[in-house]
N, CA, C and O atoms as CSV, one atom per row, in Angstrom:
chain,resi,resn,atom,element,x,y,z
A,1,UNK,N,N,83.068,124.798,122.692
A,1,UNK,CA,C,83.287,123.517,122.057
A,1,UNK,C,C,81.942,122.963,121.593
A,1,UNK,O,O,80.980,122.969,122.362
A,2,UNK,N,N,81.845,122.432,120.214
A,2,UNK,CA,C,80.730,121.679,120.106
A,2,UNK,C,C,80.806,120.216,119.871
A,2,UNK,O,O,81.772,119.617,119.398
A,3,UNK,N,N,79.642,119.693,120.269
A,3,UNK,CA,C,79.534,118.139,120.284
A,3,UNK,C,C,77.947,117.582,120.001
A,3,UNK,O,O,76.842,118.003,120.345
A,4,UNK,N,N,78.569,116.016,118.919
A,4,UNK,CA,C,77.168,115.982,118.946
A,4,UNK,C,C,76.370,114.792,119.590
A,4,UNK,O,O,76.857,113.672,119.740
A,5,UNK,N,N,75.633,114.997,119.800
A,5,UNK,CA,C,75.055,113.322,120.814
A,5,UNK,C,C,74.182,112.978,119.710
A,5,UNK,O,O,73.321,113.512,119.012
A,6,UNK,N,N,74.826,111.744,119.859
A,6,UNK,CA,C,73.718,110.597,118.519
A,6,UNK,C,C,73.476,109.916,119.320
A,6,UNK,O,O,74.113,109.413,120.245
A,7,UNK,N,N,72.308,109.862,118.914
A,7,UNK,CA,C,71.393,108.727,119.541
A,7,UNK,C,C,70.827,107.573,118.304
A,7,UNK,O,O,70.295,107.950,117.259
A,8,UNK,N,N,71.040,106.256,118.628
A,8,UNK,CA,C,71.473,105.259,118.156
A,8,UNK,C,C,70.260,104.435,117.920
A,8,UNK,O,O,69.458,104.128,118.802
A,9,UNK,N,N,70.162,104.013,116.349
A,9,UNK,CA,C,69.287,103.291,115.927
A,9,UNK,C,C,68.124,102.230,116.793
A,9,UNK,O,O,69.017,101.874,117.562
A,10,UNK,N,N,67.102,101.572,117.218
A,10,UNK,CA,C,66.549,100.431,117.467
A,10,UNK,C,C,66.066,99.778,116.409
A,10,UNK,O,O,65.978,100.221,115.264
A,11,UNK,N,N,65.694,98.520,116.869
A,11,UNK,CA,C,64.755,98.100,115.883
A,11,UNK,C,C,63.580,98.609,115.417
A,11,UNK,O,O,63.167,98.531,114.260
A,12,UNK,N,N,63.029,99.154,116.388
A,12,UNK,CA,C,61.675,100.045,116.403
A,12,UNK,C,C,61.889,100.831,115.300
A,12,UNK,O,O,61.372,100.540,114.222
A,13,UNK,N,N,63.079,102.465,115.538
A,13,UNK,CA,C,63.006,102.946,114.812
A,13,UNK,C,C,63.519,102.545,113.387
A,13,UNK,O,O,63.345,103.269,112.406
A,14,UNK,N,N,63.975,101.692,113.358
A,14,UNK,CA,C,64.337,100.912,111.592
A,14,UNK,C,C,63.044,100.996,111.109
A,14,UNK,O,O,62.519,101.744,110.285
A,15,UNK,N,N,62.510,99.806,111.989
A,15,UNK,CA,C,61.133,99.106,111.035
A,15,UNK,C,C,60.019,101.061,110.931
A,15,UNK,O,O,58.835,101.054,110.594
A,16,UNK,N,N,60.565,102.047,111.194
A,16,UNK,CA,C,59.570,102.913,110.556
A,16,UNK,C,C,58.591,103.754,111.631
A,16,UNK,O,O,58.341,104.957,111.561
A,17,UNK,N,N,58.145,102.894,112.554
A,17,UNK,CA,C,56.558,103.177,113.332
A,17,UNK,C,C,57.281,104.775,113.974
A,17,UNK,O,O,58.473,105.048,114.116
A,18,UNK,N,N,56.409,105.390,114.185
A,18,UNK,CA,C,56.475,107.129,114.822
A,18,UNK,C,C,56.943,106.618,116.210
A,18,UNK,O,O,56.708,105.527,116.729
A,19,UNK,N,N,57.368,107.235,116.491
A,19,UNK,CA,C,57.950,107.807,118.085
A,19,UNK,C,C,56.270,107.966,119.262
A,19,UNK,O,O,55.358,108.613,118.747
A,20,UNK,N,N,56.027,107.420,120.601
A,20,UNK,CA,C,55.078,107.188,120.959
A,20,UNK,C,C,54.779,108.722,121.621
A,20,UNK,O,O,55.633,109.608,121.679
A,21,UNK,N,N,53.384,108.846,122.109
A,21,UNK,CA,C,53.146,110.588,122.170
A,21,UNK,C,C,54.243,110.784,123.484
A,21,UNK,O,O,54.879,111.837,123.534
A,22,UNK,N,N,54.436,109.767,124.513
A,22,UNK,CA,C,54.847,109.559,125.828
A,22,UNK,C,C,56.603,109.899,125.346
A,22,UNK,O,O,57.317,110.800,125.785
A,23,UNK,N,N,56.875,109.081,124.546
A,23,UNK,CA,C,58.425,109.488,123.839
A,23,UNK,C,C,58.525,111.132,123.345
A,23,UNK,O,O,59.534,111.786,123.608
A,24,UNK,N,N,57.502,111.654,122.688
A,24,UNK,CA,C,57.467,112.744,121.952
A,24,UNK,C,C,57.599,113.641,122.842
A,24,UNK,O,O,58.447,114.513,122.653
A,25,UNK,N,N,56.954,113.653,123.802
A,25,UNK,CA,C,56.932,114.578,124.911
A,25,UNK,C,C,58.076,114.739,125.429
A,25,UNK,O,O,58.698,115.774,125.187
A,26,UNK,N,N,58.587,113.791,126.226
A,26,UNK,CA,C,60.091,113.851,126.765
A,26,UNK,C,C,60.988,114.370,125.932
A,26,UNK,O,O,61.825,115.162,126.367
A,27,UNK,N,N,60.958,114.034,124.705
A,27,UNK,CA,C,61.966,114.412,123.662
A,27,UNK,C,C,62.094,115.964,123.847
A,27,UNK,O,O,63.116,116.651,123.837
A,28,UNK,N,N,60.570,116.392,124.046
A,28,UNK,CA,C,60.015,117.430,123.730
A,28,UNK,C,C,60.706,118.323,124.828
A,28,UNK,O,O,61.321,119.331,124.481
A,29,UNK,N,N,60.604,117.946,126.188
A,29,UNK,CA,C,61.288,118.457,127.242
A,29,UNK,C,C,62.746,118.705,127.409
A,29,UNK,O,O,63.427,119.583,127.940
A,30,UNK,N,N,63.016,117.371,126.619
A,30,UNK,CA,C,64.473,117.399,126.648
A,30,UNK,C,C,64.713,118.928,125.605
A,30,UNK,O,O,64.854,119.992,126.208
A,31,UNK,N,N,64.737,118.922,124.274
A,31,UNK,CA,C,64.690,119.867,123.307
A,31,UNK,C,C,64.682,121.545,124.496
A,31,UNK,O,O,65.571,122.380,124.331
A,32,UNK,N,N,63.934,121.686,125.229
A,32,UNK,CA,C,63.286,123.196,125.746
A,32,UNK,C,C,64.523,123.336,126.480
A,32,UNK,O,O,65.270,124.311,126.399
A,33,UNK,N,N,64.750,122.042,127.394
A,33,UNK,CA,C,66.617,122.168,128.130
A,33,UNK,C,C,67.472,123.054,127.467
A,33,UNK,O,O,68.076,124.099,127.708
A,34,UNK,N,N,67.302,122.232,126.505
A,34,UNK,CA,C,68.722,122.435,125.601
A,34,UNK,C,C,68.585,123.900,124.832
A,34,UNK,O,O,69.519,124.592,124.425
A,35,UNK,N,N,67.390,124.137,124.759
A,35,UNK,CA,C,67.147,125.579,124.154
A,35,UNK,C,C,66.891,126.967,125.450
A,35,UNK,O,O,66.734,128.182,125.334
A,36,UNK,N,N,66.922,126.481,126.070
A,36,UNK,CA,C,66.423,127.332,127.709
A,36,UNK,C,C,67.963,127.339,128.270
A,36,UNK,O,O,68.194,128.279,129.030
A,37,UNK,N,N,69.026,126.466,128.027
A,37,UNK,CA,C,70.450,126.740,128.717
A,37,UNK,C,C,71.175,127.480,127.156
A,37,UNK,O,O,72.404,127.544,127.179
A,38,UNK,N,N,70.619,127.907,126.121
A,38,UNK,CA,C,71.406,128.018,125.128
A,38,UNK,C,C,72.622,127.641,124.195
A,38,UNK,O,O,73.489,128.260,123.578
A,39,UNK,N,N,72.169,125.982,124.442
A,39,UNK,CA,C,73.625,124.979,123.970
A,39,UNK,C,C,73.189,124.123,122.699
A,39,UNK,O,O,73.980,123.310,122.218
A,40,UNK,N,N,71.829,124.331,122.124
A,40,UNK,CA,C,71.220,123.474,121.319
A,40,UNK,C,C,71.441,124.217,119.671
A,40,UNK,O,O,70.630,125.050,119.266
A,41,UNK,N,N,72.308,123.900,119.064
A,41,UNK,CA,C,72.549,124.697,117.524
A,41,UNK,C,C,71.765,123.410,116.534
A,41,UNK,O,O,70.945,123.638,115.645
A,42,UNK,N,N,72.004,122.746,116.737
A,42,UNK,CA,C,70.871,121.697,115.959
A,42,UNK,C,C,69.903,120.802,116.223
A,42,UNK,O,O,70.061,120.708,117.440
A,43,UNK,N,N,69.144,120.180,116.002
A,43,UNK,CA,C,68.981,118.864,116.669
A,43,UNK,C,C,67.350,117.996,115.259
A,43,UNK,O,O,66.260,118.393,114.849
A,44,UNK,N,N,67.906,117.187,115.139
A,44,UNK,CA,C,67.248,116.164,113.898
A,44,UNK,C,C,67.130,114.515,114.610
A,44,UNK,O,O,67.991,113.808,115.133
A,45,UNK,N,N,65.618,114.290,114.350
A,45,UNK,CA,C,65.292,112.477,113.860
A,45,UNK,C,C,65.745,112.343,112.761
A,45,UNK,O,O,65.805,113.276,111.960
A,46,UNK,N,N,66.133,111.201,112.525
A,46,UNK,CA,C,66.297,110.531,110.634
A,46,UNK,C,C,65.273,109.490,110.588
A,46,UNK,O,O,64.793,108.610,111.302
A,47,UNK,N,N,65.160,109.984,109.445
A,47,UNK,CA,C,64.052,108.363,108.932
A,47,UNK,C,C,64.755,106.999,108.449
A,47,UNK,O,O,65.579,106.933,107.537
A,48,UNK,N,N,64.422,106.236,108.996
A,48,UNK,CA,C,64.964,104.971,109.207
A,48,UNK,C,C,66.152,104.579,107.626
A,48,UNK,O,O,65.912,105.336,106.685
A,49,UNK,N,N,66.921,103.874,107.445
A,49,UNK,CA,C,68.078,103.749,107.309
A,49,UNK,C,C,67.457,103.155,105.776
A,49,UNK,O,O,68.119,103.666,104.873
A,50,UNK,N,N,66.083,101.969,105.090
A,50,UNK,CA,C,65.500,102.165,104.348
A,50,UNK,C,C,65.357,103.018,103.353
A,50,UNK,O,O,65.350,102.679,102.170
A,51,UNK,N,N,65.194,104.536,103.893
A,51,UNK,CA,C,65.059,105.206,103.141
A,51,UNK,C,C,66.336,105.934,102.555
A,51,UNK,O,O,66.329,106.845,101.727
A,52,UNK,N,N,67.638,105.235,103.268
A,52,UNK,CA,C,68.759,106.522,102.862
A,52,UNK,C,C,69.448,105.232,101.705
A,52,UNK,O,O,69.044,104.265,101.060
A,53,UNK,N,N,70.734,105.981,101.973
A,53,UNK,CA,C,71.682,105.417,100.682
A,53,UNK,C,C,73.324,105.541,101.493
A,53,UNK,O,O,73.451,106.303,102.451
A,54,UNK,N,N,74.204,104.923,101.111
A,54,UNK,CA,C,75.409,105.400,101.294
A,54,UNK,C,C,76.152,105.218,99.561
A,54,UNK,O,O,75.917,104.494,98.593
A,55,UNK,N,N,77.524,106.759,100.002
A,55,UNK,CA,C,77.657,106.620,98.521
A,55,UNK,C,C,79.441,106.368,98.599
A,55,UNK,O,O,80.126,107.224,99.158
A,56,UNK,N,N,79.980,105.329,98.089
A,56,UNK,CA,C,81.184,104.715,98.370
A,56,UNK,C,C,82.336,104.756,97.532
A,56,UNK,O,O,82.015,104.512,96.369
A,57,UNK,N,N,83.208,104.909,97.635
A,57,UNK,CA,C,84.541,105.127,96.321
A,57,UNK,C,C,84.794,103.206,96.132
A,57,UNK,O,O,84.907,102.297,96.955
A,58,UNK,N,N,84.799,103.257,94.800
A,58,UNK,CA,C,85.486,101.370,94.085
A,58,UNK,C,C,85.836,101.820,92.908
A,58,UNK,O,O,85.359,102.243,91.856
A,59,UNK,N,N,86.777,101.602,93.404
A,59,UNK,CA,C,87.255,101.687,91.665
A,59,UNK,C,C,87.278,102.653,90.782
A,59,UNK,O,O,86.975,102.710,89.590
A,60,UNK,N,N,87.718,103.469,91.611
A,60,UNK,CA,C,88.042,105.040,90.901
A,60,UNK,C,C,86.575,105.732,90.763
A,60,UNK,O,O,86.488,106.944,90.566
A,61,UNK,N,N,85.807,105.174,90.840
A,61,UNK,CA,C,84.134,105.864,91.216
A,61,UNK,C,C,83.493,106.235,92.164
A,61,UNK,O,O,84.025,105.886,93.218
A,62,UNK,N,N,82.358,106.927,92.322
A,62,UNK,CA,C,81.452,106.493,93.390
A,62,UNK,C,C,80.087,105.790,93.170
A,62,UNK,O,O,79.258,105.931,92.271
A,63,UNK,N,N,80.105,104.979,94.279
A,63,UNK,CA,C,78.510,103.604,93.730
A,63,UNK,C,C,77.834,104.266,95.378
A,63,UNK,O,O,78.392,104.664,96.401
A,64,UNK,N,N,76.331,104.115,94.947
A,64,UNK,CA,C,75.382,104.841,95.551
A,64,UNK,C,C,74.996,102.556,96.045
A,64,UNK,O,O,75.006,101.610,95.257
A,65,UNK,N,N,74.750,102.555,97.479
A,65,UNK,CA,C,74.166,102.012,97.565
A,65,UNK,C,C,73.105,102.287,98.370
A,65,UNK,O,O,73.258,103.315,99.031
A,66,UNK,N,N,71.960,101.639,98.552
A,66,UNK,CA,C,70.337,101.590,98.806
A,66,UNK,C,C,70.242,100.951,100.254
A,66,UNK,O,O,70.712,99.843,100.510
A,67,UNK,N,N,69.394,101.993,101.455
A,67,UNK,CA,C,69.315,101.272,102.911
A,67,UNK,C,C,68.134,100.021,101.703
A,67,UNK,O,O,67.796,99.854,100.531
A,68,UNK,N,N,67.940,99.422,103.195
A,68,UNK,CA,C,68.185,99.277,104.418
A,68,UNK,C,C,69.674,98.689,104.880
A,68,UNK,O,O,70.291,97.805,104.286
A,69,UNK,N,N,70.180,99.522,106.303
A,69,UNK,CA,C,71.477,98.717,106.277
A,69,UNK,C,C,71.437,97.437,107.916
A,69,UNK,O,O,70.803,97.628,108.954
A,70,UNK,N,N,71.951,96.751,107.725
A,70,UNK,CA,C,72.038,95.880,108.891
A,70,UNK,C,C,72.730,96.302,110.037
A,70,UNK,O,O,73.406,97.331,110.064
A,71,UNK,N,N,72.550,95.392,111.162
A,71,UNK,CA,C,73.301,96.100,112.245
A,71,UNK,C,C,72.950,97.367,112.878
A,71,UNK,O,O,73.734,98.296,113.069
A,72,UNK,N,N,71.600,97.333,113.218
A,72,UNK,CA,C,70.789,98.351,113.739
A,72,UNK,C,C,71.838,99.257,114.571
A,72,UNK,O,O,72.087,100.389,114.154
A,73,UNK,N,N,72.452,98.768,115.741
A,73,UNK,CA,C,73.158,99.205,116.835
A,73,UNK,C,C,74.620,100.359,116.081
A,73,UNK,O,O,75.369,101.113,116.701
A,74,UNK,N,N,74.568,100.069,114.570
A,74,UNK,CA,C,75.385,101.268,113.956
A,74,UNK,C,C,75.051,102.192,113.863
A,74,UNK,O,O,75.725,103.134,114.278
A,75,UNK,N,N,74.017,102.342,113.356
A,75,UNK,CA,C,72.887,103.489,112.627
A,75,UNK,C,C,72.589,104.257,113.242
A,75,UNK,O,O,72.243,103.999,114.395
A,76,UNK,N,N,72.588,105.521,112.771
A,76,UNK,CA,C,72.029,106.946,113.835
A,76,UNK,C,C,70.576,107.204,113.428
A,76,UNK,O,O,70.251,107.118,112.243
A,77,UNK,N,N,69.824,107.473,114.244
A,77,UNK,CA,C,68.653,107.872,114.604
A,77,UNK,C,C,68.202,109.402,114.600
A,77,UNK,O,O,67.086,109.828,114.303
A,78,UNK,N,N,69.053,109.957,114.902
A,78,UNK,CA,C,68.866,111.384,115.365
A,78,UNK,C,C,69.993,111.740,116.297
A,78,UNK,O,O,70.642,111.030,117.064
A,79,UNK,N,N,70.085,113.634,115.901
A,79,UNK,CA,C,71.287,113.855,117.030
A,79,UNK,C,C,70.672,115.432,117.352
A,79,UNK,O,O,69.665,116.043,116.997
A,80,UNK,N,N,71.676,115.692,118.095
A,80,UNK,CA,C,71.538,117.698,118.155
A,80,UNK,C,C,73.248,117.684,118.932
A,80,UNK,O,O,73.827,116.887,119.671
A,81,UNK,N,N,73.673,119.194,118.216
A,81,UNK,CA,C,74.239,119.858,118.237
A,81,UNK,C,C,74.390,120.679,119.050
A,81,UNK,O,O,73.652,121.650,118.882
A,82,UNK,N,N,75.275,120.751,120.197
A,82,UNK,CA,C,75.496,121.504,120.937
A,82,UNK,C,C,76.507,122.338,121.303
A,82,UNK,O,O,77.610,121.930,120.937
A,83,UNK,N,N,76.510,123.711,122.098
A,83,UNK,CA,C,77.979,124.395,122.038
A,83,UNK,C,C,78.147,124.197,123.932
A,83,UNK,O,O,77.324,124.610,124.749
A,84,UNK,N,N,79.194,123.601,124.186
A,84,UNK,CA,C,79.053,124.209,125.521
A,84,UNK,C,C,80.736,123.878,125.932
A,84,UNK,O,O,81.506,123.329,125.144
A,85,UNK,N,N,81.146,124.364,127.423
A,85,UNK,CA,C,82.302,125.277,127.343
A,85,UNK,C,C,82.990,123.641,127.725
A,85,UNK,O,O,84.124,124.003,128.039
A,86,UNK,N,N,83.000,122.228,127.873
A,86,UNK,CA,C,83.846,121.457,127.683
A,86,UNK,C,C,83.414,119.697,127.623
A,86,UNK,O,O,82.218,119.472,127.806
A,87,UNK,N,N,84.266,118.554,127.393
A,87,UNK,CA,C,83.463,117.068,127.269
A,87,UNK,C,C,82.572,117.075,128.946
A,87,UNK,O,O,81.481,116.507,128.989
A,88,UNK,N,N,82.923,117.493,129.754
A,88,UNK,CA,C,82.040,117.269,131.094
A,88,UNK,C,C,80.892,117.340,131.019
A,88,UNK,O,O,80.043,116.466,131.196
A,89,UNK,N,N,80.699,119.377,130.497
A,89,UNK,CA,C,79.024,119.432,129.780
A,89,UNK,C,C,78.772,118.988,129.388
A,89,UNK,O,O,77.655,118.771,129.858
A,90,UNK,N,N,78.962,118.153,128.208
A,90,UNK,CA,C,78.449,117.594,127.170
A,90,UNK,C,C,78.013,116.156,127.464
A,90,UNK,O,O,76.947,115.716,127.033
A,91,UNK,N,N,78.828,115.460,128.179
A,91,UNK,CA,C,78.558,114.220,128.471
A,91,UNK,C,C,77.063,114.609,130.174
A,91,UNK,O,O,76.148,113.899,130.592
A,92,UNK,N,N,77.401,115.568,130.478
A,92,UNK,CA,C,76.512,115.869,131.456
A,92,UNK,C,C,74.846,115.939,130.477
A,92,UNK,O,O,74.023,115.023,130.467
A,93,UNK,N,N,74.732,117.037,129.865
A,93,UNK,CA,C,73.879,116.532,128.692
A,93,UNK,C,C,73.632,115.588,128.272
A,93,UNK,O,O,72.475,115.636,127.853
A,94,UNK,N,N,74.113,114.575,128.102
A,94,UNK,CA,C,73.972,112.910,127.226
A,94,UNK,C,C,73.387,112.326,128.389
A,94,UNK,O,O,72.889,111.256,128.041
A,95,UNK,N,N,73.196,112.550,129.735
A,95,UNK,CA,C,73.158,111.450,130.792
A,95,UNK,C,C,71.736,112.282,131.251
A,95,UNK,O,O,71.208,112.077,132.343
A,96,UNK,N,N,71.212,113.227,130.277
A,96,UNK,CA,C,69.625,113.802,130.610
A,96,UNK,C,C,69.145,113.350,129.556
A,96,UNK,O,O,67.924,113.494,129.626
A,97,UNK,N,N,69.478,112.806,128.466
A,97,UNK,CA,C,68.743,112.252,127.243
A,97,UNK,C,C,67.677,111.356,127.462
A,97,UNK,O,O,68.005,110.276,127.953
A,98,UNK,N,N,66.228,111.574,127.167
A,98,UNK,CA,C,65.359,110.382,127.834
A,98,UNK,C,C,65.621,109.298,127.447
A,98,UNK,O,O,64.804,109.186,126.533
A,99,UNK,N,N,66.169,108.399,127.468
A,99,UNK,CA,C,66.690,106.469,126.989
A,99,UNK,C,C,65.846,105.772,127.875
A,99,UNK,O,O,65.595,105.952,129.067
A,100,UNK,N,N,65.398,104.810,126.925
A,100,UNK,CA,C,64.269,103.890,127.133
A,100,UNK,C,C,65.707,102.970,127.752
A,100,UNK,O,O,66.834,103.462,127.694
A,101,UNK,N,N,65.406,101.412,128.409
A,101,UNK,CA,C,66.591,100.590,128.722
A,101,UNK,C,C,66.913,99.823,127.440
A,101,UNK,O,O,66.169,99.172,126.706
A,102,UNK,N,N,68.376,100.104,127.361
A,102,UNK,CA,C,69.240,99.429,126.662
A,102,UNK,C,C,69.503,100.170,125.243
A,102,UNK,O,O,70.016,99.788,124.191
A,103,UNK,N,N,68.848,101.564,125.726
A,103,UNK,CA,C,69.251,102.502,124.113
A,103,UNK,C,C,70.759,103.038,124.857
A,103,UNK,O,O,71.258,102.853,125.968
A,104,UNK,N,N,71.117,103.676,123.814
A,104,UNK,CA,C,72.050,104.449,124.025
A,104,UNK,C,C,72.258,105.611,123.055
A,104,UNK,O,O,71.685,105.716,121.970
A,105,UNK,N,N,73.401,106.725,123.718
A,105,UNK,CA,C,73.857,107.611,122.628
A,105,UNK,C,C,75.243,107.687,122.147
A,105,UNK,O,O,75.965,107.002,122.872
A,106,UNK,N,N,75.725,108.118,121.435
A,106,UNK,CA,C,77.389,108.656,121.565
A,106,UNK,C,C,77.330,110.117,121.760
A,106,UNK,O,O,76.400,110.863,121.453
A,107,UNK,N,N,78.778,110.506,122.474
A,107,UNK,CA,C,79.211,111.708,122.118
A,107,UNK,C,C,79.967,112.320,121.465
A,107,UNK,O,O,80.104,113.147,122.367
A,108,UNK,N,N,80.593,112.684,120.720
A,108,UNK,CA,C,81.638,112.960,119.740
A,108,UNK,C,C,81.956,114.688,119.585
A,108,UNK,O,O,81.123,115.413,119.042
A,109,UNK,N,N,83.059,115.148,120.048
A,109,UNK,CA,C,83.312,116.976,119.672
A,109,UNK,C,C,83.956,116.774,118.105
A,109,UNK,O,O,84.690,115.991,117.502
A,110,UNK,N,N,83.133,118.086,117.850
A,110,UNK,CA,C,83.502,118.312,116.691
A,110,UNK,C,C,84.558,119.171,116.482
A,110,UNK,O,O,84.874,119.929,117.400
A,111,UNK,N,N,85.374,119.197,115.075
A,111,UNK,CA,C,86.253,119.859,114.816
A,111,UNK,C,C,85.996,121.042,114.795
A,111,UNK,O,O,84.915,121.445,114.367
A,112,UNK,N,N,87.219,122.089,115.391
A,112,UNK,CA,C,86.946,123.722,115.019
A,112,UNK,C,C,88.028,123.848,114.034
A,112,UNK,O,O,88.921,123.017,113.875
A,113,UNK,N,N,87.862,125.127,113.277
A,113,UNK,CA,C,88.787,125.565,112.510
A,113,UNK,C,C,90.233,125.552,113.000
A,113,UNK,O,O,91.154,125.157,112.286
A,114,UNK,N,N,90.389,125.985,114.204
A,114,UNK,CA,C,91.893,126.215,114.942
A,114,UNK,C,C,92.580,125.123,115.137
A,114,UNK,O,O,93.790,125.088,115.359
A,115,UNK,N,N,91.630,123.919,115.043
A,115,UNK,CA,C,92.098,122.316,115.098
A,115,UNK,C,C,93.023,122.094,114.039
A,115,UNK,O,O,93.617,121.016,114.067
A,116,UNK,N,N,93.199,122.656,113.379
A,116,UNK,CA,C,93.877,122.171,111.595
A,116,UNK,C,C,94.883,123.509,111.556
A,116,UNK,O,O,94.862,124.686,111.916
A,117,UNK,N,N,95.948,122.384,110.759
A,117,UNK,CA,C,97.533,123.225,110.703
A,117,UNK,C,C,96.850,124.282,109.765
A,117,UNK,O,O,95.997,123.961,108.939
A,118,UNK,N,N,97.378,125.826,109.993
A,118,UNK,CA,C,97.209,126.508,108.589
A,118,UNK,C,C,97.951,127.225,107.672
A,118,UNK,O,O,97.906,128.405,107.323
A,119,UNK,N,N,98.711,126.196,107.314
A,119,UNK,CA,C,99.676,126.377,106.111
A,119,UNK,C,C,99.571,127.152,104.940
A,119,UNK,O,O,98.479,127.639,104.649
A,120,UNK,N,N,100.925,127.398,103.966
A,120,UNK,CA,C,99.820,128.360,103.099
A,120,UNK,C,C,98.409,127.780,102.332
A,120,UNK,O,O,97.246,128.183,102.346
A,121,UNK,N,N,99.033,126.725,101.709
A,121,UNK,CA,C,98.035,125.342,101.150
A,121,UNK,C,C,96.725,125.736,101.679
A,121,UNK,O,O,95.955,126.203,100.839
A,122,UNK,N,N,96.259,125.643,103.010
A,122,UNK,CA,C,95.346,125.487,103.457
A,122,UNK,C,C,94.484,127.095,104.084
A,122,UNK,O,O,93.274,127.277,104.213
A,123,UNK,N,N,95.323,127.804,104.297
A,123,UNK,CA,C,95.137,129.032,105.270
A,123,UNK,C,C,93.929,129.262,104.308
A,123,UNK,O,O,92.862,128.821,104.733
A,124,UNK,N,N,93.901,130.004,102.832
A,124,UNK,CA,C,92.409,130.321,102.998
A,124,UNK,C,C,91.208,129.382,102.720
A,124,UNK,O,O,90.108,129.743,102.301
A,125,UNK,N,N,91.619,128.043,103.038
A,125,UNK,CA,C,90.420,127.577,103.078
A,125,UNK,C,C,89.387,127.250,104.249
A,125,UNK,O,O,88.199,126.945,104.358
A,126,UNK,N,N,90.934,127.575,105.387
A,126,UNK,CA,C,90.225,127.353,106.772
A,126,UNK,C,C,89.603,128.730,107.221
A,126,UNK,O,O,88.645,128.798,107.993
A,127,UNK,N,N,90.464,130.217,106.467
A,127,UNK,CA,C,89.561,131.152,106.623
A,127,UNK,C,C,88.493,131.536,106.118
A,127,UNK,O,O,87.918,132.428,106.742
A,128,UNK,N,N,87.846,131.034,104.850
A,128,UNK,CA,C,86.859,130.687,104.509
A,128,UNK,C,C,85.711,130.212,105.147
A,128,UNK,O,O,84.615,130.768,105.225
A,129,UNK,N,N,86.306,128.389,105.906
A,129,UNK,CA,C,85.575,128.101,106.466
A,129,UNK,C,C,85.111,128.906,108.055
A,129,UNK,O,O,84.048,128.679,108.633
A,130,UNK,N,N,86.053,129.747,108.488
A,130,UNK,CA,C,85.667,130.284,109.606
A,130,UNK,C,C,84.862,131.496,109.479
A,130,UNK,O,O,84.194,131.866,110.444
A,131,UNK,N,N,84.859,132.234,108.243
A,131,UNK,CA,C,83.994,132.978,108.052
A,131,UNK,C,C,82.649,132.658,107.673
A,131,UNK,O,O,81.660,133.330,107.967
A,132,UNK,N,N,82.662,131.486,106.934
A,132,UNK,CA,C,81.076,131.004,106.448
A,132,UNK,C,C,80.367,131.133,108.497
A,132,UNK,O,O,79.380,131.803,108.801
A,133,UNK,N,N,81.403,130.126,109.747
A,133,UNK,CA,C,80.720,129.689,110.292
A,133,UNK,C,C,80.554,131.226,111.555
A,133,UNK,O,O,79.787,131.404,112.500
A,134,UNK,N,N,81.315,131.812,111.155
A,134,UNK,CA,C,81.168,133.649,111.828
A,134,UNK,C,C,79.603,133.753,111.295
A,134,UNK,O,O,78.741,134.357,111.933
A,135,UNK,N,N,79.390,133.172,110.212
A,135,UNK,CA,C,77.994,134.213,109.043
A,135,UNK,C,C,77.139,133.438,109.708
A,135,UNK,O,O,76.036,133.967,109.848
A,136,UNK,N,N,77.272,132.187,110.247
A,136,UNK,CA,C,76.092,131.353,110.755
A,136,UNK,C,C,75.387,132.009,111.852
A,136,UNK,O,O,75.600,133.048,112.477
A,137,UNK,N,N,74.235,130.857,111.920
A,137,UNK,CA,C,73.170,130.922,113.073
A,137,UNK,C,C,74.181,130.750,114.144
A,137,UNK,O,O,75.148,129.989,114.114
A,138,UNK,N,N,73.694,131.864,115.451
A,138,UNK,CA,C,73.719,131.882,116.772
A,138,UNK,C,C,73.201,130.615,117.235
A,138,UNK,O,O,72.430,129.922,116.571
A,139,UNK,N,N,73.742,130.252,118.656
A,139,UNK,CA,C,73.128,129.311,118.804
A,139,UNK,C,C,71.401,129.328,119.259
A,139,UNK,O,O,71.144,130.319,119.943
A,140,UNK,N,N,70.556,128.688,119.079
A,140,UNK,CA,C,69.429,128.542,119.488
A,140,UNK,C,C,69.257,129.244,121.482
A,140,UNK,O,O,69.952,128.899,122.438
A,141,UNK,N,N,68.298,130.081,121.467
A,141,UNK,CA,C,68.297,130.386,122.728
A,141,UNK,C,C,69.052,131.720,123.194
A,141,UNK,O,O,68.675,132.366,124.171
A,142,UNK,N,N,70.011,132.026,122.507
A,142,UNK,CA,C,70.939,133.372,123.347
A,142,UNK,C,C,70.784,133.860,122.592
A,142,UNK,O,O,71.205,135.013,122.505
């Protein structure tokens, strides 16, 4: 099963400033975990919310709007990707995440192919998609 832990905007990281060497490190530790038990398939910072965009359907279009967005406590920060065999692991993982007080993360599993009806409609698009993710990267570590 995979899942991903987001870890959730501050003000800090909005307004921009780098991650402190004392943060970097831990991060850093945390990261070797996750690559040393072989459960880590991704893992990304984002640059503050400023620099992105969201792009929205109105009116039979799509309109690109421009960060910065409000409501820090929405915004993702960074996540990684993990495979492991159920929500226990995973949330077991989330509760080693270094969090300063009063951060937090989510957890969320992601969809597998077998999750979705496969009708004719759909059958080769889900075998498609299961072959692209056969062609993928192993996970990090094994």
């Amino acid at each position: 099963m995979r899942f991903m832990i987001i870890f959730k905007a501050t003000p800090e990281s909005e307004a921009g400033g780098p991650p402190t060497s004392g943060q970097l490190v831990e991060m850093g530790r945390f990261n070797d975990e996750l690559i040393a038990a072989g459960v880590l398939l991704a893992g990304e910072g984002l640059y503050p919310s400023a620099s992105g965009a969201r792009v929205r359907r109105r009116d039979g279009r799509h309109v690109v709007i421009d960060g910065p967005f409000a409501e820090t406590k929405e915004l993702v920060a960074g996540f990684w990707l993990i495979q492991v065999k159920d929500r226990e692991e995973a949330l077991a993982w989330a509760q080693r995440v270094p969090l300063s007080e009063g951060e937090e993360v989510e957890v969320r599993q992601a969809h597998e192919v077998a999750d979705f009806p496969a009708d004719d409609a759909a059958k080769p698009f889900l075998e498609r998609e299961q072959a692209w993710r056969n062609a993928g990267q192993k996970p990090i570590g094994r």
